[in-house]
C-alpha positions as CSV (number, residue, x, y, z in Angstrom):
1,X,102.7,113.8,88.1
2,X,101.1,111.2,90.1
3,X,97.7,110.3,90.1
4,X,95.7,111.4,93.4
5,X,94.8,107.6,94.4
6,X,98.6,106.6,93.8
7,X,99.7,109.7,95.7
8,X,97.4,108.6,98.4
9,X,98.5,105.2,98.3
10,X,102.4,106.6,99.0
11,X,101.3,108.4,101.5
12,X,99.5,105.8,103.3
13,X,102.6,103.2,103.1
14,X,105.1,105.4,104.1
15,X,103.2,106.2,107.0
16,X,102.8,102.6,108.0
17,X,106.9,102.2,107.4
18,X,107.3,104.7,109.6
19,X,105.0,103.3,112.1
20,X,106.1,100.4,112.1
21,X,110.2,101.6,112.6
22,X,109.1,103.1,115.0
């Protein structure tokens, strides 16, 4: 599975996508 730091990093730049639609 995904490392924890790339995990994080998912996390993070989804977050600002979704953010930013919305």
């Amino acid at each position: 599975m995904l490392s924890s730091a790339m995990n994080n990093s998912y996390e993070v730049t989804n977050d600002h996508i979704q953010l930013h639609d919305a």
